[in-house]
C-alpha positions as CSV (number, residue, x, y, z in Angstrom):
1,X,-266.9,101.6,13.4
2,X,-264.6,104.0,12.0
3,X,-265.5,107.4,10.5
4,X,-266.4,107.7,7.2
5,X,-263.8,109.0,4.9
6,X,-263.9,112.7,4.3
7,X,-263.2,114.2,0.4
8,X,-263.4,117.5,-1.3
9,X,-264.3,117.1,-5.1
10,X,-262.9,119.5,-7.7
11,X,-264.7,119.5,-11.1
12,X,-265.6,121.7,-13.0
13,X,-268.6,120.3,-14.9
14,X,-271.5,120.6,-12.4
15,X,-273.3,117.4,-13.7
16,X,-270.0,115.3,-13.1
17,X,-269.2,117.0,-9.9
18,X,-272.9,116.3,-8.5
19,X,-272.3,112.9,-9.4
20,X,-269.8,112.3,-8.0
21,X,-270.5,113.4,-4.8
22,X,-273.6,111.8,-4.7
23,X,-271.7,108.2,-5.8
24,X,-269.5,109.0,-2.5
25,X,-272.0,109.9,-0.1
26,X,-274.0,106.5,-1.2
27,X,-270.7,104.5,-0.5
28,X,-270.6,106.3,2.9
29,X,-268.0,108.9,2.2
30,X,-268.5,112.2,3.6
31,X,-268.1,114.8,0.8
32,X,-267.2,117.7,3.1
33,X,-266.9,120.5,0.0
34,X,-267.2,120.8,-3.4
35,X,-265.5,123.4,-5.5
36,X,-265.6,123.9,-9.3
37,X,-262.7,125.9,-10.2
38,X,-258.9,125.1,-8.9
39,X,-258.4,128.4,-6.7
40,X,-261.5,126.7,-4.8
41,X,-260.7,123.8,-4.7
42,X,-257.6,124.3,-3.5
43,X,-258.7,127.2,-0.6
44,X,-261.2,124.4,0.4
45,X,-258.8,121.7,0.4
46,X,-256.7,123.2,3.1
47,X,-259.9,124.5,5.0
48,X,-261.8,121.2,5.5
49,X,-258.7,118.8,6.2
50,X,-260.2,115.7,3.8
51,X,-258.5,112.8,3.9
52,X,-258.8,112.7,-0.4
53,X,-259.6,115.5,-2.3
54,X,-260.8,114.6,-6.1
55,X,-259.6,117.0,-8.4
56,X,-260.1,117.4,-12.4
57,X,-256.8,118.3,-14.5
58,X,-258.4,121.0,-16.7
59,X,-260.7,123.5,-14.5
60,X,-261.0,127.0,-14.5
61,X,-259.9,130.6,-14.5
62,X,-257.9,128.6,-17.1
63,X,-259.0,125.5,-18.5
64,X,-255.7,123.7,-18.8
65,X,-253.8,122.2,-16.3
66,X,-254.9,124.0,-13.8
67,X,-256.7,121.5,-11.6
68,X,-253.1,119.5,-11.4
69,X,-251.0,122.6,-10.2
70,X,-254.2,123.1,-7.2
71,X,-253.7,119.0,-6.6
72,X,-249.6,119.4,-6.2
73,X,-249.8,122.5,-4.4
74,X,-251.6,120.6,-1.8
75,X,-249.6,117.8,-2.0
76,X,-247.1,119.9,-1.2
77,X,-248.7,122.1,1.6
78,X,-250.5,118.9,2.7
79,X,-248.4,115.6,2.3
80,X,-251.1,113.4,4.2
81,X,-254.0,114.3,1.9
82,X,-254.5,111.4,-0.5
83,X,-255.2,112.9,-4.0
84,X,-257.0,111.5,-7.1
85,X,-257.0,113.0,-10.3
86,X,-259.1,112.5,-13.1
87,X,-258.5,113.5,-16.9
């Protein structure tokens, strides 16, 4: 059996975010952090190593693309990390 896939979520909206993870963990993901503005998301991106990190386009400090610019900056600190984002 192989591990379970590990993912950070990055949403803003703590209803959403909650659900998500919980919709993750029930599919037998491991939802290793959760963060709900993009300096956190992104500091706990590169702390817990996930193999996808879910990440909202418009998150604080300021509510417009800032979730995008956290995702690329992985990306580009972090090629291997798979990245989903939702609008």
């Amino acid at each position: 059996m192989s591990d379970p896939l590990r993912v950070v979520v990055g949403e803003d909206d703590v209803l959403m975010r909650e659900g998500i993870a919980r919709l993750l963990a029930e599919a037998g993901c491991e939802v290793v952090a959760q963060a709900g503005d993009a300096e956190e998301l992104l500091r706990k991106a590169l702390a817990h190593h996930p193999d996808v990190v879910i990440a909202d386009v418009q998150m604080p400090p300021g509510h417009g693309d800032d979730g995008l610019r956290a995702a690329l900056e992985l990306r580009r600190q972090r090629p291997e990390t798979a990245v989903l984002v939702l609008s």
